[in-house]
N, C-alpha and C positions, 0 to 999 in steps of 0.2 A: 281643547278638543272635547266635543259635547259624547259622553259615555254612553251608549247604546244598552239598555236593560230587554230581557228578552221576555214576554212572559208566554206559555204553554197553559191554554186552559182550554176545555171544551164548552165553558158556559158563558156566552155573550154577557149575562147579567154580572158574572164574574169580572168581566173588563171593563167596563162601565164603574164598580165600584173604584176598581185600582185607580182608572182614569180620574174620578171625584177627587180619592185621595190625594194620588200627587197634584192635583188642581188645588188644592188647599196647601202646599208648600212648594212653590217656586222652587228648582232646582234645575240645573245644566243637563239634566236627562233627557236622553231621545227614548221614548217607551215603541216597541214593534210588540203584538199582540199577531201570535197563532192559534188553531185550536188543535192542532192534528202534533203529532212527535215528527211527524215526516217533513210538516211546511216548519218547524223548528232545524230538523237539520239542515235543508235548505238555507236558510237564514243564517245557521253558525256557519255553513259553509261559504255563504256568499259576502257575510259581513264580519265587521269586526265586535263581537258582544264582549261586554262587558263584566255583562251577573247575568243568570237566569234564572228566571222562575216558573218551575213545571208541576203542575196538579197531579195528585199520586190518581187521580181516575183522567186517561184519558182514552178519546174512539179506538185509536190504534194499538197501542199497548199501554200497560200502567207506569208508574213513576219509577217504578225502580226497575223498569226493564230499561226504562231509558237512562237512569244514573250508567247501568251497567254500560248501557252503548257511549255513553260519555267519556268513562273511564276507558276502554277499548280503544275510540279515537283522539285519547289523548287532549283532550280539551283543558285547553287551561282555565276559563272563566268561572267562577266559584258558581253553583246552582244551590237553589234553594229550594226545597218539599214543601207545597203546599198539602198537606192531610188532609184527610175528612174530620177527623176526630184527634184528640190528645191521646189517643193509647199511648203508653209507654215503647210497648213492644215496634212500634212504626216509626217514632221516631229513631230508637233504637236502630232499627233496621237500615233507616232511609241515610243515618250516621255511619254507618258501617259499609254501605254501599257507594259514601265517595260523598256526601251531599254537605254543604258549607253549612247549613242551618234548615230545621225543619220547624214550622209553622201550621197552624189549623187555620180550615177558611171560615172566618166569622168575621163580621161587621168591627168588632175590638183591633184583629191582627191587619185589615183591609185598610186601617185608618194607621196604623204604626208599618205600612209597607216602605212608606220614603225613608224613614229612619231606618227597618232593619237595610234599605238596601244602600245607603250608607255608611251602613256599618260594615257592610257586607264587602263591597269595596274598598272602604280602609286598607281591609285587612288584606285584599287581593291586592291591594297596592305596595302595601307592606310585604308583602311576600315575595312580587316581583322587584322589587328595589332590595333587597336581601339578597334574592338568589342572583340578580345583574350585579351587587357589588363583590357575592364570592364569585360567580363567574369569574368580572375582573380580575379578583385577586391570583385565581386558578391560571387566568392566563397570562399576567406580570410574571408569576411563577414562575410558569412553563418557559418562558421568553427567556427569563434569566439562566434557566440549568440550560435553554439551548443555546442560548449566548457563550457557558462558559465553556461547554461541549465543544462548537466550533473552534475559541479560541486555544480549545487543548491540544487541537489535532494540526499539528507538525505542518501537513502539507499548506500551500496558499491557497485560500477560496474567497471567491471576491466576485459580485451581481454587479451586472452594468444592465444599462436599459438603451432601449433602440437608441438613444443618443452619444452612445460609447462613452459614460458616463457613469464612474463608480456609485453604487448606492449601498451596496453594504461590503467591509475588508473584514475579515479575522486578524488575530492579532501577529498571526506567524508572518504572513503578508507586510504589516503596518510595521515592525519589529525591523526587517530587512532592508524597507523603505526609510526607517527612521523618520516616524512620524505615527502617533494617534489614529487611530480607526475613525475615530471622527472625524480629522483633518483630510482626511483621503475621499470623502464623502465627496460628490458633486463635481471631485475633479476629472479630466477625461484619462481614457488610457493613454492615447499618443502621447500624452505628458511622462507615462512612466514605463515607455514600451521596450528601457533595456530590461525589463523586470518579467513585464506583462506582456505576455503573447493574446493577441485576440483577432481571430480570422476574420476574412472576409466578411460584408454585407449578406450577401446572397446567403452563406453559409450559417448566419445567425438566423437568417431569416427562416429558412427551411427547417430549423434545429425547432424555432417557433412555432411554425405551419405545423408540422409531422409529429412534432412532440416526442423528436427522437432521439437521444445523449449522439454526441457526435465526438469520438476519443480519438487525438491523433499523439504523434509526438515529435515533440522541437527541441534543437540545441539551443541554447540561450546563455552565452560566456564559454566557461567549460563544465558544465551539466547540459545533462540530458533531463527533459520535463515529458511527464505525460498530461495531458491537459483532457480532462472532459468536460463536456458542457453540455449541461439540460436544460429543458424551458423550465421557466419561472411564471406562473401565469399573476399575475398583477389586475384587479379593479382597473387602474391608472392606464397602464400603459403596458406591453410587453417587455420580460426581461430576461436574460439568464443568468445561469449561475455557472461559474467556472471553478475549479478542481487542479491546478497544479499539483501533482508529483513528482519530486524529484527521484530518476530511477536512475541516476548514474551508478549509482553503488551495486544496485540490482542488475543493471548490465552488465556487469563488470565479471558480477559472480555467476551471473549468467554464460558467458563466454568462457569461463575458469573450468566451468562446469562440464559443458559443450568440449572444451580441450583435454579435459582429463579423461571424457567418456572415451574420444577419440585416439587418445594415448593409448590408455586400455584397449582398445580394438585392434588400434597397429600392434600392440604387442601382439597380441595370441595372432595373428597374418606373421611378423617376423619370424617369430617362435618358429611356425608350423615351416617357412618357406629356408630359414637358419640349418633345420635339422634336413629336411631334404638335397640340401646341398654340400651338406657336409660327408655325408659317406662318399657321394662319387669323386669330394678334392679328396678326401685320404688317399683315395686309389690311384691318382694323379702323380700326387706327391711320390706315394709309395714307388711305383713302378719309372716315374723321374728317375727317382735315387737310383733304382738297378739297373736303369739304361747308363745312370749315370759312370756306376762303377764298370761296365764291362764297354766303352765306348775308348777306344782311344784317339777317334779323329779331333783334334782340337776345333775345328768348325763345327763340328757336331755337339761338343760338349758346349760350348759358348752359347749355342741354342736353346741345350737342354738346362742350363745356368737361367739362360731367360722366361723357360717353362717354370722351372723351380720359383723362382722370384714373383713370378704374377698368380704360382699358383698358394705362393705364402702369404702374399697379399691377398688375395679371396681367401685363406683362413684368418688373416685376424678379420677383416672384415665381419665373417662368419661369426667369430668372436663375440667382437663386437655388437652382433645382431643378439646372439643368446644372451650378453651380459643388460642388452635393451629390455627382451624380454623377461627380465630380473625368473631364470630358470635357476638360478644360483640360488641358497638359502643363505641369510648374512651369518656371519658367526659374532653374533656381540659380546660386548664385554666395555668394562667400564674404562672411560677413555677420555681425559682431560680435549676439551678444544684448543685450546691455545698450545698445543703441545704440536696436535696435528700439523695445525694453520707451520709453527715453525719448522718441523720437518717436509712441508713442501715446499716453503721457503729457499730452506737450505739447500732441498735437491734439485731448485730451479736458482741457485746462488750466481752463478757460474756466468751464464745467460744473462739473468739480468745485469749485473756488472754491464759487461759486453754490449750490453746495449742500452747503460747507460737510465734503466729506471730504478727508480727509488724506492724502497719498502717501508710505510710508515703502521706502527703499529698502535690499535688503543684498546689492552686488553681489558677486560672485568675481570674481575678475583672470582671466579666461576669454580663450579665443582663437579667434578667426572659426570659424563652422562653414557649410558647403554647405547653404543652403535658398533655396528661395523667397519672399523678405522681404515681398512684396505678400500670399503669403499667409499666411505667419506673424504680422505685422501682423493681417490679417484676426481669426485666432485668439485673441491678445490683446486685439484691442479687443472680441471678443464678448464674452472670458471679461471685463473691463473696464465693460462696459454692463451686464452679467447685476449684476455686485457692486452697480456703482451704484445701478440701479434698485430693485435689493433693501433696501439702505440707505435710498434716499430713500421709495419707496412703505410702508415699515414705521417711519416716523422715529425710526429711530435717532439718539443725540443721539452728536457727538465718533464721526461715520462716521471708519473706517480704512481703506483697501486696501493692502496690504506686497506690494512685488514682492523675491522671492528668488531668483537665481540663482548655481547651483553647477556647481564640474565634477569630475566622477565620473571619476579619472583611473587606476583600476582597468578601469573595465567603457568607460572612452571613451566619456561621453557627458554631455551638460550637463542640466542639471536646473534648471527653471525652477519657482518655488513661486510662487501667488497667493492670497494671502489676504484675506478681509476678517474685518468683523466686525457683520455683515446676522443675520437671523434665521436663518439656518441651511435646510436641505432635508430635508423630513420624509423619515424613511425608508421608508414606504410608497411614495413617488417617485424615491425618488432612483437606482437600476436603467435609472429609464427618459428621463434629462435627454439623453442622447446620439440617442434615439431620432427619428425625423425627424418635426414639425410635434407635438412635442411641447413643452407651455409651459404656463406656468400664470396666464400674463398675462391679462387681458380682451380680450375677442374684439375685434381691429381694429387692438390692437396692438402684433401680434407676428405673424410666420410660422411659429414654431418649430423654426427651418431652422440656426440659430445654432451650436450646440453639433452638431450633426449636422455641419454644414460642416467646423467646428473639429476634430472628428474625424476625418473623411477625410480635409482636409489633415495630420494629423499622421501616420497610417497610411502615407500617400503617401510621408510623410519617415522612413518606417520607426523611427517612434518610437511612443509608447506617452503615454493623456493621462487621469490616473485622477482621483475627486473622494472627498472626503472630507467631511460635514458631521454638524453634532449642532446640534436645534432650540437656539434660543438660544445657538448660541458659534459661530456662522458657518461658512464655507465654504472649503475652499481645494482649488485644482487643482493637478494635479503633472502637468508638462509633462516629458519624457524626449527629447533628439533626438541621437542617436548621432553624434560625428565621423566625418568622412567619412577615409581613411586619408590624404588630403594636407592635411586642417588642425588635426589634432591637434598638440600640444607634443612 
């Protein structure tokens, strides 16, 4: 490509030499002669210059008003001062103002203008092939830390282009797939769509048109993925880029979350709805009793027996609502678990005989932890009647219940496992066993106050009490209850 030289001068006789000169050495230069600074910006704005050479006197303004407007708009092409005279102080100036080389106009410097502008471009060639090879290097750079960026980050991210065709995976992605980031390259999604979710046509298309992320979320096995997608704008072709999350975990605790607020809520509604009911049974009860004693009609009393009875059962009921309400403060004290687990055991010995299920035990050599034993107690013998009666009302043949406890001597804190081996809790319900007067028993007998209790008492013990079941392979609870810092090992 033939290098365009620009020169700026107001004196015809000026151009005319320059022309002589480079007439006497053949060279690839296109020479464009202005005389104004005005018909030069023109020029640099219209073409592509290479060098310039602008006369420090010209009509419009002088030479270094124009360095100045050079530097301003950024010009890259090297300029050069033509002077009137050698002062020092000019060249100086014309150097300090931006200018690649300053020269005086006389017949001597007129006949060496093809060399200096020769040289002149060397070196602006040299400059630009410098700063293009750090560019380069700046941008390999940048390519590599965002390479290993992507590949750090957990979630899957993976560009397809209008052709439903991978063009770039990260490593989390390529890692799952079993297979290279580059192997994955070029191939389509419907090849790998137990993995990859990727919406409709129309729906990528729009995401392209609008330039708008488009976040939904999809099951995929058993996780839960949020997926978003933004345009990718591409030279080549349209693409985007896609964002798998997996937020099973975070829903999880999401809902945990959701449940416990809601726990909290029903309690202070129980609480308040517990004590309002309870002064009008005392008086029930009360006045029961003295019809009771001054009644001698035996039809009368057999009635007043049947008042007593329903109105003992709305007290523990009532009971039960305030012991939901955890209105009770615990009285702790240090208390082996495996000690408990066997004194409910034994006090449910009897029964299970009788009916035939089995207690298998796998303790840890554990060491006292701070609770309230009356009502931890309480909580095992729910979680304990729940198994049973699951067992016994679905007769299972060679019933099991396995008590497991562990100590968690990382995180400080004991881990209590109950299992059986009952029919299991459909998963339609099983969200909601913690929730209060909830049960699946026949009406009369149950309160469904059990597992709700069990709950708040373990909360109270700033512990944590999760369930886990699948129809036909039973149920097991995991009990969490933190050491308290003076009974750990």
């Amino acid at each position: 490509m033939v290098a365009k030289i620009l020169f700026i001068d107001g004196s015809p006789f000026g151009h005319d030499l320059i022309k002589m000169s480079f007439s006497r050495h053949p060279t690839d230069y296109h020479l464009e002669f202005v005389s104004t600074a005005k018909e030069g910006f023109e020029v640099i704005k219209r073409e592509q210059v290479k060098c310039i050479f602008v006369s420090q006197e010209l009509p419009d303004m002088d030479g270094f008003e124009f360095l100045k407007e050079v530097k301003m708009l950024k010009i890259q092409a090297p300029v050069i001062m033509m002077a009137i005279d050698e002062a020092k102080m000019v060249v100086a100036e014309a150097l300090e103002k931006g200018a690649e080389d300053c020269v005086t106009k006389s017949l001597k410097t007129f006949r060496a203008f093809p060399s200096i502008s020769e040289r002149s471009l060397f070196r602006y060639r040299h400059k630009l092939s410098s700063e293009r090879t750090k560019r380069d290097k700046f941008i390999i750079q940048r390519q590599k830390q965002w390479r290993a960026i992507i590949d750090a980050i957990t979630d899957f991210i993976f560009v397809i282009d209008d052709d439903y065709r991978l063009r770039r995976v990260n490593s989390a992605l390529a890692k799952v797939l079993g297979m290279h980031p580059k192997e994955l390259v070029g191939k389509r999604c419907s090849d790998l769509d137990n993995i990859i979710d990727v919406p409709d046509e129309r729906c990528l298309k729009d995401v392209i048109k609008d330039g708008t992320p488009y976040i939904y979320e999809k099951n995929i096995g058993n996780d839960t993925y949020q997926i978003s997608i933004f345009p990718l704008y591409d030279d080549d072709r349209p693409m985007t880029i896609h964002v798998m999350k997996n937020i099973t975990e975070m829903k999880r605790l999401k809902e945990q979350l959701y449940h416990s607020y809601k726990l909290a809520s029903l309690g202070l509604l129980v609480s308040g709805v517990a004590h309002e009911i309870n002064n009008p049974l005392t008086g029930i009860i009360a006045y029961t009793e003295l019809l009771g004693m001054s009644v001698v009609d035996e039809e009368t009393g057999k009635k007043l027996k049947k008042i007593m009875y329903s109105a003992e059962r709305c007290k523990k009921i009532v009971e039960n609502l305030l012991t939901f309400s955890r209105q009770k403060n615990p009285s702790k004290s240090l208390e082996s678990m495996n000690d408990i687990i066997d004194r409910i055991v034994d006090f449910r010995g009897y029964w299970l005989g009788v009916n035939n299920i089995v207690i298998e035990k796998d303790y840890d050599v554990i060491s006292t932890v701070l609770v309230d034993s009356q009502q931890i107690q309480q909580v095992i013998l729910n979680i304990l009647l729940n198994a049973e009666h699951a067992i016994v009302d679905s007769n299972v043949d060679n019933g099991r219940i396995k008590f497991t406890t562990r100590y968690d001597r990382d995180n400080r804190k004991i881990i209590i496992k109950i299992s059986d081996n009952g029919p299991g809790i459909p998963q339609n319900i099983i969200s909601s066993i913690f929730d209060p007067f909830f049960t699946t028993k026949p009406a009369g007998t149950g309160t469904g106050l059990g597992l709700s209790i069990s709950h708040g008492i373990i909360v109270e013990h700033e512990g944590n009490i999760m369930v886990e079941s699948s129809e036909g392979k039973g149920t097991t609870f995991f009990i969490e209850i933190p050491l308290a810092k003076c009974s750990g090992p």
